[in-house]
C-alpha positions as a Markdown table, in Angstrom:
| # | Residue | x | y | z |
|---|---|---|---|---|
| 1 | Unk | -83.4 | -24.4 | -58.9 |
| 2 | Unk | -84.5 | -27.7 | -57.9 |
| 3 | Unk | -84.8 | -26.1 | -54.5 |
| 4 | Unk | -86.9 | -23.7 | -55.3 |
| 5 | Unk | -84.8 | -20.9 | -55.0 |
| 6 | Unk | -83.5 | -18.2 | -57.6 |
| 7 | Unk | -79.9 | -18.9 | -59.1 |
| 8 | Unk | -77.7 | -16.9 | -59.9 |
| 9 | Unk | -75.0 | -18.2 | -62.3 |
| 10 | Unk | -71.8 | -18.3 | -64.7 |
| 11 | Unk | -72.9 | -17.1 | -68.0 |
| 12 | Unk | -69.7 | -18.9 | -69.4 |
| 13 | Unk | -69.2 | -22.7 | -70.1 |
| 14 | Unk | -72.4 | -24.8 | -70.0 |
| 15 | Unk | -74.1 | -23.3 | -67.0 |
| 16 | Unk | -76.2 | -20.9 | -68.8 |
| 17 | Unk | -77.4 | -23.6 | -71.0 |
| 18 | Unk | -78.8 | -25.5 | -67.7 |
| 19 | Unk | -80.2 | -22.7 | -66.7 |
| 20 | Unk | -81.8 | -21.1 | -69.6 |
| 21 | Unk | -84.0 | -18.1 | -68.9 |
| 22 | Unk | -84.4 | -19.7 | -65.3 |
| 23 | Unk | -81.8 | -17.8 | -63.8 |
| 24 | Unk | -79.7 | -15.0 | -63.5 |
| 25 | Unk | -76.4 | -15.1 | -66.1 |
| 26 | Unk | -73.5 | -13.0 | -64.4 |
| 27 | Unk | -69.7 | -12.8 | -65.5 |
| 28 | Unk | -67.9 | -14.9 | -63.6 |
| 29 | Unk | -65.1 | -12.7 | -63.6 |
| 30 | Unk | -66.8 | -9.5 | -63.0 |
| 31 | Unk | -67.6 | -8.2 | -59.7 |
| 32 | Unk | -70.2 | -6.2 | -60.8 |
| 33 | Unk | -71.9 | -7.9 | -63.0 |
| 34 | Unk | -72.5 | -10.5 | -59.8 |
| 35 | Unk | -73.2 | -8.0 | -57.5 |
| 36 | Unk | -76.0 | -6.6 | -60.1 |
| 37 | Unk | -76.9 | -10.7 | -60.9 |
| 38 | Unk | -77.2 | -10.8 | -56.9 |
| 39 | Unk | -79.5 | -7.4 | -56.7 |
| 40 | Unk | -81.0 | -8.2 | -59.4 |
| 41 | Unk | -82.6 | -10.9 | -57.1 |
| 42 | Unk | -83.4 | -9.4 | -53.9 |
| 43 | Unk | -85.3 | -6.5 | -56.0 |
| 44 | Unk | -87.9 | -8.4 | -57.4 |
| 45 | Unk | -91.1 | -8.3 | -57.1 |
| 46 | Unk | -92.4 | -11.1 | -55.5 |
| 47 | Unk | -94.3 | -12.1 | -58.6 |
| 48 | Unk | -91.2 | -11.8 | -60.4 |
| 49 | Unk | -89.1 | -13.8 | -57.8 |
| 50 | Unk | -92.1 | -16.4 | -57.9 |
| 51 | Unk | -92.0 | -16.6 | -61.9 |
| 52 | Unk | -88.4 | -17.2 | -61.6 |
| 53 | Unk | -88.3 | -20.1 | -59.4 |
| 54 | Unk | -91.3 | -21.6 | -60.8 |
| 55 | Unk | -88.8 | -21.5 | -64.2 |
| 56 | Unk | -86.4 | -22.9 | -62.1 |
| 57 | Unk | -87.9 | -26.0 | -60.8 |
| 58 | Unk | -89.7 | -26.6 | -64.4 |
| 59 | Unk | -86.4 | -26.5 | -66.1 |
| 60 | Unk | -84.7 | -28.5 | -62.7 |
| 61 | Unk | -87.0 | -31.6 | -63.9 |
| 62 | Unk | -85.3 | -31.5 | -67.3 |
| 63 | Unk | -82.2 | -33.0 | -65.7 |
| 64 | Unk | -82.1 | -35.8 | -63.3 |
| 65 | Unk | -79.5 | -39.2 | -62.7 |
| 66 | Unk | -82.9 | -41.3 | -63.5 |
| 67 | Unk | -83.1 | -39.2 | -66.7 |
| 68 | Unk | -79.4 | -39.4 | -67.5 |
| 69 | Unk | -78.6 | -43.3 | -66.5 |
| 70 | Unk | -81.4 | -44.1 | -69.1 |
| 71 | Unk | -80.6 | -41.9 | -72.0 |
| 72 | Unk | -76.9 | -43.2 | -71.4 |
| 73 | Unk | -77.9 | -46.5 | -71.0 |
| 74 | Unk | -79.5 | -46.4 | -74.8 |
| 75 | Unk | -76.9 | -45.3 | -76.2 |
| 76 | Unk | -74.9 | -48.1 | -75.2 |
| 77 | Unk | -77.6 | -50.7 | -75.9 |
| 78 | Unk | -77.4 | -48.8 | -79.1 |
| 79 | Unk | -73.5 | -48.6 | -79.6 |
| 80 | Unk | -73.6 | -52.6 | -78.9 |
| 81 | Unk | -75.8 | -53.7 | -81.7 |
């Protein structure tokens, strides 16, 4: 997503709550629901495949190590207190 490129992804586990509606949920253990996930993509318009990985890299910013080493960080300063 970061990349700016559509994702296609496990709708099982946490992956579809990374992804939120910036992505294409597929059953991991479903053929055809990734091949559809994978068509899905390459038959989009292109102002469909541009509002998709515009969602992509908007949500992408919501997770970073910068992001994650600080919130972990204040928990800790919080947890020694």
């Amino acid at each position: 997503m970061a990349s700016g490129v559509p994702v296609v992804v496990s709708n099982v586990a946490s992956l579809s709550e990374v992804v939120g509606k910036a992505g294409i949920l597929v059953d991991p253990y479903n053929t055809n629901s990734i091949e559809g996930g994978i068509r899905k993509v390459l038959s989009m318009t292109q102002a469909q495949y541009n509002t998709l990985v515009e969602a992509g890299i908007k949500q992408a910013r919501k997770f970073s190590w910068e992001k994650t080493a600080r919130e972990t960080l204040q928990i800790l300063e919080k947890a020694a207190k």
